[in-house]
N, C-alpha and C positions, 0 to 999 in steps of 0.2 A: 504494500500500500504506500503510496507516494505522501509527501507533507504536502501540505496547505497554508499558506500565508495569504492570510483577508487584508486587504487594507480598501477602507471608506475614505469616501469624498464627497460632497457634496459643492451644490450651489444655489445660490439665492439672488432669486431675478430682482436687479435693482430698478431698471426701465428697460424700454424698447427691446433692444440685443445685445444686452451690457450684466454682466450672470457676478456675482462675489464668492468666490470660493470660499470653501469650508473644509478646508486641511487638516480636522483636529486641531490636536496641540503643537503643531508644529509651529514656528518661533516666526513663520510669516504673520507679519502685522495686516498686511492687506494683500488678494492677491484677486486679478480681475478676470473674466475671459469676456473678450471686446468684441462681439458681429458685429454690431451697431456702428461702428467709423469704419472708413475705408481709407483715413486717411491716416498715415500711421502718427503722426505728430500731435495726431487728437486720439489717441487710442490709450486706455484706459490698463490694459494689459492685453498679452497674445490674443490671435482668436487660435480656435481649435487647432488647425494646419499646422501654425508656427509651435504650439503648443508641444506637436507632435516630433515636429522636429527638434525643441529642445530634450524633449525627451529621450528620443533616438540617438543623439549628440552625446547628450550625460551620460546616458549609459554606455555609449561606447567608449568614451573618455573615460570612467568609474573602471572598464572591463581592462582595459588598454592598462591602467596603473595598478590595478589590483594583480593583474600579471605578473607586473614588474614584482612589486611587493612581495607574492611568491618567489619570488628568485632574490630576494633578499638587498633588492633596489629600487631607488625612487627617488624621481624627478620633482621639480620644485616649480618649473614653469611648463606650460601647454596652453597651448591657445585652439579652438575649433570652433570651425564656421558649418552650418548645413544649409543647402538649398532647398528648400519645398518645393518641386516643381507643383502644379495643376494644371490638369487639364479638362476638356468635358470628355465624357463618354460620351459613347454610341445615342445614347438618349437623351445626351445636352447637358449632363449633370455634371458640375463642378465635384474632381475626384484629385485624390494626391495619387500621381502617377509614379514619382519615386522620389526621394530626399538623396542627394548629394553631398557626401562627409568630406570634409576635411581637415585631419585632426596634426598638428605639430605641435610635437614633443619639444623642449631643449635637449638635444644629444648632442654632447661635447668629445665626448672620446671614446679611443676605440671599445671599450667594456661597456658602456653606455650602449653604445650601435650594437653591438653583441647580444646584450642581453635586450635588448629592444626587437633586434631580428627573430629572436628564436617568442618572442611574445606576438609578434606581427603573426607567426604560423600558426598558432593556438588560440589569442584573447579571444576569437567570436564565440568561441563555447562558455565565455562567461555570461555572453547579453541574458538578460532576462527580456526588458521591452525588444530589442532590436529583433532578435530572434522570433519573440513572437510576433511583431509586426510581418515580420516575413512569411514567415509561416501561416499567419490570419487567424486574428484571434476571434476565439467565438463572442459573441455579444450579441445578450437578452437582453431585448427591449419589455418592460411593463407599465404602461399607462396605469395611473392608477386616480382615480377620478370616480 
């Protein structure tokens, strides 16, 4: 029998397409999910898409240094960007077609690159969201009304 880790979230609609998350206890003071502007300079926090990409990001970043960590090293700087592409389907609907990584490390020397390479071969079997985004995760919808 496999483990289970639940973790809840919620959201509470503030107006329009402007949602306030409900992270538990965690130490975010406010955090937003923004349909409602299209313009990002008036945007409240992510919408869904960008949401997705930080999320795919982080964990590939988390996975990429928890590697290292295994091998009894770690880095101090890394910087990564992800692209959300979208596009419409067959049916006209706005869909994320694939997200675009790209994560750099600081690697200074050769034992750095060394042990970076042999993490390059393996970290994907740490993802938990990337992995399942790939894979397609199941999600139950319930109206409840």
């Amino acid at each position: 029998m496999s483990e289970e880790i639940i973790t809840k979230v919620g959201l509470n609609l503030e107006s329009d397409m402007l949602f306030k998350c409900d992270l538990g206890e965690m130490k975010v003071k406010d955090c937003y999910i923004d349909e409602e502007h299209d313009v990002e300079a008036e945007m409240w926090g992510p919408n869904p898409s960008r949401m997705l990409g930080i999320a795919v990001l982080g964990c590939l970043s988390a996975s990429f240094i928890f590697c290292l960590k295994k091998r009894k090293f770690s880095i101090n700087d890394l910087d990564a960007q992800a692209e959300v592409v979208i596009v419409r389907n067959e049916k006209g609907f706005w869909r994320v077609r694939n997200i675009d990584v790209n994560i750099k490390p600081k690697i200074d020397t050769p034992e750095m690159k060394k042990r970076a390479d042999q993490c390059r071969k393996m970290f994907e079997q740490y993802y938990t969201v990337t992995q399942a985004v790939r894979e397609g995760i199941e999600v139950n919808v319930n109206l409840d009304y």
